[in-house]
C-alpha positions as CSV (number, residue, x, y, z in Angstrom):
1,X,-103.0,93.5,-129.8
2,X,-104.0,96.7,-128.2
3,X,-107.3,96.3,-125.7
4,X,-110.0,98.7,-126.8
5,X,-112.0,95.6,-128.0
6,X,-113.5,93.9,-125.1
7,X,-113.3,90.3,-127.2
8,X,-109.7,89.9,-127.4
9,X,-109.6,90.2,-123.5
10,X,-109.9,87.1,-121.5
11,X,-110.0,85.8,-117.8
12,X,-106.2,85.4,-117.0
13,X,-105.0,86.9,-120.1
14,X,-101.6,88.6,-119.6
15,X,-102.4,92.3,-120.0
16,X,-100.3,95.6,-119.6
17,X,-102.5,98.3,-118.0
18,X,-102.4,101.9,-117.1
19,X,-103.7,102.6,-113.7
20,X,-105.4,105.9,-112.7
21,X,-102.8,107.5,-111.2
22,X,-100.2,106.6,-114.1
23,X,-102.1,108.6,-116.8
24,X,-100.0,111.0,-116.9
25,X,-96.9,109.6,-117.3
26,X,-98.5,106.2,-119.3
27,X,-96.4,104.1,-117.0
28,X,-97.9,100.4,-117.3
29,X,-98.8,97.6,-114.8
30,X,-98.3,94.2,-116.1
31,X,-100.5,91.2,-114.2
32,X,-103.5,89.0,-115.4
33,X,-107.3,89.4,-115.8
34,X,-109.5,88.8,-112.4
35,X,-112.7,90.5,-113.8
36,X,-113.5,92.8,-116.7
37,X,-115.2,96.1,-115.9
38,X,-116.5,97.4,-118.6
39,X,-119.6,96.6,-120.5
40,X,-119.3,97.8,-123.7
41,X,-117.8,95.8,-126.7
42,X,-115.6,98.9,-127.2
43,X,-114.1,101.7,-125.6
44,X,-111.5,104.2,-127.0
45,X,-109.3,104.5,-123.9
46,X,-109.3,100.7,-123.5
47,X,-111.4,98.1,-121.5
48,X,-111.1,98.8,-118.0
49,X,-110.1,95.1,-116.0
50,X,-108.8,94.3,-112.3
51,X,-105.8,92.1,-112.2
52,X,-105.4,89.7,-109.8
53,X,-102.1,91.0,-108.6
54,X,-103.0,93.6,-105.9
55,X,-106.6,93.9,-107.3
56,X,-105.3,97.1,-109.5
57,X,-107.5,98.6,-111.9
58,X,-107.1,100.2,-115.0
59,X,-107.4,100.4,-118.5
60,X,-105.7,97.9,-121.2
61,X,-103.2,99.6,-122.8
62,X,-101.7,96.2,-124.4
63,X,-102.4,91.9,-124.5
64,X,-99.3,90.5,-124.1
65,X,-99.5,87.1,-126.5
66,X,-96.0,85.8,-124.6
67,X,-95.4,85.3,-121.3
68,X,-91.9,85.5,-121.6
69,X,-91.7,89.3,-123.2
């Protein structure tokens, strides 16, 4: 499930992110929902969240449906 709608994503939902300064290089961040930042029910570059890990923010690239993957 990719993140561009803000529905599928949930408080603590597993996510993959891409933070700021990965853009470039589309390296993502793996770590659970704390808050969702944007308003909007969609966004093309995907909703942006903070994780709980480390309070990193970025954009959801990816909901991951397993914890195990």
């Amino acid at each position: 499930m990719d993140g561009k709608s803000r529905a599928n994503i949930k408080i603590d939902g597993l996510v993959d992110i891409v933070l700021k300064k990965d853009q470039r290089t589309n390296k993502l961040t793996r770590g659970h929902v704390k808050r969702i930042l944007t308003n909007s029910a969609q966004h093309p570059h995907g909703i942006k969240v903070m994780l709980k890990e480390g309070d990193q923010v970025g954009r959801v690239q990816k909901i991951v449906t397993d914890e195990t993957k």
